[in-house]
PLY file of the C-alpha trace (Angstrom):
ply
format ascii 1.0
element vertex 113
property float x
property float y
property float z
element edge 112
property int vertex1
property int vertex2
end_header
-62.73 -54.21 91.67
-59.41 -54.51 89.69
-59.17 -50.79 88.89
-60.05 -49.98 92.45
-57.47 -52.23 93.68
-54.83 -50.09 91.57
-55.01 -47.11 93.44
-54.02 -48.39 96.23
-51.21 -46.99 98.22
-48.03 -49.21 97.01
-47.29 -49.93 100.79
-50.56 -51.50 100.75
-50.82 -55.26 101.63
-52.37 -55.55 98.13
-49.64 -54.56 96.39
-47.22 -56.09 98.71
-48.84 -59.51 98.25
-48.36 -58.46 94.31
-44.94 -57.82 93.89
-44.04 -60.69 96.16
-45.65 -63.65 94.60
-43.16 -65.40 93.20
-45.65 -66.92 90.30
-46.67 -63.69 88.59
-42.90 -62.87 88.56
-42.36 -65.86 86.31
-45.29 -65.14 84.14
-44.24 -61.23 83.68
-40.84 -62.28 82.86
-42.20 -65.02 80.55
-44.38 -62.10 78.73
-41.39 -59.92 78.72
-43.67 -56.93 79.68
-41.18 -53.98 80.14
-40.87 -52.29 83.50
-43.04 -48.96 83.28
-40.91 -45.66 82.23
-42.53 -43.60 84.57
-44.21 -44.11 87.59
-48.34 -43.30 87.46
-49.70 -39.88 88.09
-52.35 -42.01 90.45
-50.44 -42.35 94.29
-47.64 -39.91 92.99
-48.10 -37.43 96.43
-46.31 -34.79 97.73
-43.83 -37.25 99.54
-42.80 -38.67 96.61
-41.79 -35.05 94.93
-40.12 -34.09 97.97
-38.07 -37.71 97.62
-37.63 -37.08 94.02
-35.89 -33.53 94.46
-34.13 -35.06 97.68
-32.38 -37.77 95.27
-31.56 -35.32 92.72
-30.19 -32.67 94.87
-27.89 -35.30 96.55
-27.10 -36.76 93.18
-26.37 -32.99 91.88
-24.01 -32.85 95.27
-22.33 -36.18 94.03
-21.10 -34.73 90.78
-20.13 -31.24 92.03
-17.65 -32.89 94.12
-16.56 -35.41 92.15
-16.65 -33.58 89.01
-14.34 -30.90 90.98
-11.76 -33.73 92.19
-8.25 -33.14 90.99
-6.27 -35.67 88.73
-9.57 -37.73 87.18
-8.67 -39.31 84.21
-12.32 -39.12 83.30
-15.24 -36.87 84.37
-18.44 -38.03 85.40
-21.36 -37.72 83.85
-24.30 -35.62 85.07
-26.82 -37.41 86.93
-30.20 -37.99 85.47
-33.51 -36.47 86.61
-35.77 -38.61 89.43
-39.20 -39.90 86.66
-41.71 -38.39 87.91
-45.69 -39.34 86.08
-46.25 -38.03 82.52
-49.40 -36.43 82.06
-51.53 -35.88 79.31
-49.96 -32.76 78.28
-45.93 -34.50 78.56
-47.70 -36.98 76.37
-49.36 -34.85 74.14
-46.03 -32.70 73.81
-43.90 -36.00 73.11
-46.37 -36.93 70.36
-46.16 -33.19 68.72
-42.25 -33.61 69.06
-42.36 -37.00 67.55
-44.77 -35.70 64.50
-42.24 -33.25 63.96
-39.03 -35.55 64.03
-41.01 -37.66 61.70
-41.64 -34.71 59.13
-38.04 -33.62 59.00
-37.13 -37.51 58.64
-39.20 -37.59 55.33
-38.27 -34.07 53.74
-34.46 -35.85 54.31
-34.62 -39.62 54.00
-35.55 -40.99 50.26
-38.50 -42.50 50.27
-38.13 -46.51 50.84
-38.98 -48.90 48.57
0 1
1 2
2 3
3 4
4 5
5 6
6 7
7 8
8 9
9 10
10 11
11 12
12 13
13 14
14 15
15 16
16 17
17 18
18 19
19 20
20 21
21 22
22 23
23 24
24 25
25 26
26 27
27 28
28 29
29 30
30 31
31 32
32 33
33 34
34 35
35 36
36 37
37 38
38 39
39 40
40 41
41 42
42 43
43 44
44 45
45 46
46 47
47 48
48 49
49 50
50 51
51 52
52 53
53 54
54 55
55 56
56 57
57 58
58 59
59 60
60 61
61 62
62 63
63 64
64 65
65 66
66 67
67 68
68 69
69 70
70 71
71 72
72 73
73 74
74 75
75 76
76 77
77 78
78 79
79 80
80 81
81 82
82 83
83 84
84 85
85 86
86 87
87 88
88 89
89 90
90 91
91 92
92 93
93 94
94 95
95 96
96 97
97 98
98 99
99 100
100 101
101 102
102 103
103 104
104 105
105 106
106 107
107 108
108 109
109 110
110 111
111 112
C-alpha cells in the first residue's frame, strides 16, 4: 500500500496530510534524515521540466543584468541549474566518475597507515 501511496501526485491529500503533520516533522528532524538531492524520477512530468527551464531562464535573465550593471564592487555568481531526477545512467556515470577520482587519489596519496 505504502509504495503505492508514493506515487502519488505531491498535490495529493496524501501527501499534503504528510508534509503537514507536525509529529513526523519532529521525528525526521530527530533522525536527522537529509532532505533528498534530487527530486524522484516517479511524478517528475512535463510541467515540472517546463517549471524547471522557466526558473533557470529567469535566473539566467537575473545575472545578465546584474552581472552587466555598472560600478559593482562584486559580480554575481552564476545561478545554479533547477535538480531535476537522476536516473540510473546519472547514477551509474557518478559512480564511474567517482571510481576514477578514487584511482587517481591512490596513484597520488601515500598509502595510510
Amino acid at each position: 500500500m505504502l509504495r503505492l501511496l508514493r506515487h502519488l501526485p505531491r498535490y495529493s491529500r496524501y501527501w499534503v496530510a504528510l508534509h503537514d503533520d507536525d509529529e513526523l516533522a519532529v521525528r525526521r528532524a530527530r533522525h536527522e534524515q537529509p532532505a533528498a538531492a534530487h527530486p524522484p524520477l516517479a511524478g517528475w512530468d512535463e510541467f515540472d521540466e517546463l517549471r524547471a527551464v522557466i526558473r533557470e531562464e529567469l535566473a539566467a535573465l537575473r545575472y545578465a543584468v546584474v552581472a552587466t550593471t555598472p560600478g559593482l564592487k562584486q559580480q554575481p555568481r552564476p545561478p545554479k541549474p533547477v535538480r531535476r531526477p537522476l536516473t540510473a545512467q546519472d547514477r551509474q556515470e557518478r559512480r564511474e566518475d567517482q571510481r576514477k577520482h578514487d584511482l587517481i587519489v591512490k596513484q597520488v596519496l601515500p598509502p595510510r597507515g
